[in-house]
C-alpha positions in Angstrom: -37.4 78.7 153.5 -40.0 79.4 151.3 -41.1 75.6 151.0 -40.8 75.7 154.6 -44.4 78.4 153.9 -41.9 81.6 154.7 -41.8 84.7 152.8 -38.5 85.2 151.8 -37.1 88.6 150.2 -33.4 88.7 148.9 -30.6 91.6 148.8 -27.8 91.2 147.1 -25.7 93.9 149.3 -25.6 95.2 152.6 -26.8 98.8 151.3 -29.6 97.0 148.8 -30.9 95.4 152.3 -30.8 99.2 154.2 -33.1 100.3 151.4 -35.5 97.2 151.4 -35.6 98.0 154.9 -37.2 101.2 154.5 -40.1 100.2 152.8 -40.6 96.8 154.5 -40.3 95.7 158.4 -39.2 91.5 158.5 -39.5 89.3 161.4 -36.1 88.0 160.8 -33.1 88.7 158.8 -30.3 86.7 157.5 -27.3 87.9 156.5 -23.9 86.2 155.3 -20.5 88.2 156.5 -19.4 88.2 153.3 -21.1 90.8 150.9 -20.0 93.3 148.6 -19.5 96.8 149.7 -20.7 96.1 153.7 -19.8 93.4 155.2 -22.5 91.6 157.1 -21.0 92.4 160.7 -21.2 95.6 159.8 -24.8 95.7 158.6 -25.9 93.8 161.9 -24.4 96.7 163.9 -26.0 99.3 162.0 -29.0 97.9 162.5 -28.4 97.8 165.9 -28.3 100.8 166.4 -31.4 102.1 164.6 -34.0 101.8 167.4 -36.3 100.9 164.4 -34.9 97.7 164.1 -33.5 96.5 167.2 -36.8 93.7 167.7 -35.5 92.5 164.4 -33.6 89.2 165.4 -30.4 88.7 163.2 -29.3 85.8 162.0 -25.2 85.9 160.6 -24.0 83.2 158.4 -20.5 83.0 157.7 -18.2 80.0 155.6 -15.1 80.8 158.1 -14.7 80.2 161.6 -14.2 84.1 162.5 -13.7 85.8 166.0 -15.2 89.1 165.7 -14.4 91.8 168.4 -16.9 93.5 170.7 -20.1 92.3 171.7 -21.9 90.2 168.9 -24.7 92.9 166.8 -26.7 89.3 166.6 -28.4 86.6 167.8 -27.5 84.0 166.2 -24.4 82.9 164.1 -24.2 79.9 161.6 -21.6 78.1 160.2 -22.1 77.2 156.2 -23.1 75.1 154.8 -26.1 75.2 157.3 -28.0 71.8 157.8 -31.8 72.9 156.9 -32.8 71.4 160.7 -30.4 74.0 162.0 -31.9 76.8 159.9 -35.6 75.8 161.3 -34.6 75.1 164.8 -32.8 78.9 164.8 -35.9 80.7 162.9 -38.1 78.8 164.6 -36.8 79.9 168.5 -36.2 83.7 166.9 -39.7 84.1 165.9 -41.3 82.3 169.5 -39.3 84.9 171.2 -41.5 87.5 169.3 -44.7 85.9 170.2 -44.0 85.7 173.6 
């Protein structure tokens, strides 16, 4: 993404992404369900419901075909591996939907 003229910041956990958070507000976020500590469905609904964040589109990745219960905490979901056209195409139509 950041050949792609993005600026990309990386957490290695659910919580490390909380606390990046708190100092910095991203257009976009991508997470993968599978972290240590919290899970990625779980840090999507989190921030869900922190009115600071709820403009922030979400983007879940996840390696398994999973059915998750409840109302999805994002707007997007990917399947890995991720073809690079699908990643712009998503991030692409997320951000418009800010500018509009």
């Amino acid at each position: 993404m950041r050949a792609e003229g993005y600026r990309v910041e990386i957490a290695d956990s659910g919580e490390e992404g909380l606390n990046a958070l708190d100092k910095m507000r991203p257009d976009l976020i991508i997470t993968d369900s599978l972290m240590p500590g919290m899970n990625g469905v779980e840090f999507c609904r989190l921030l869900r419901r922190d009115p600071r964040f709820l403009a922030i589109p979400l983007i879940l990745a996840s390696t398994e075909h999973e059915t998750f219960s409840g109302a999805p905490a994002w707007d997007e979901a990917w399947d890995k591996p991720v073809a690079i056209e699908t990643m712009r195409a998503s991030i692409s139509r997320l951000l418009q939907g800010l500018n509009d």
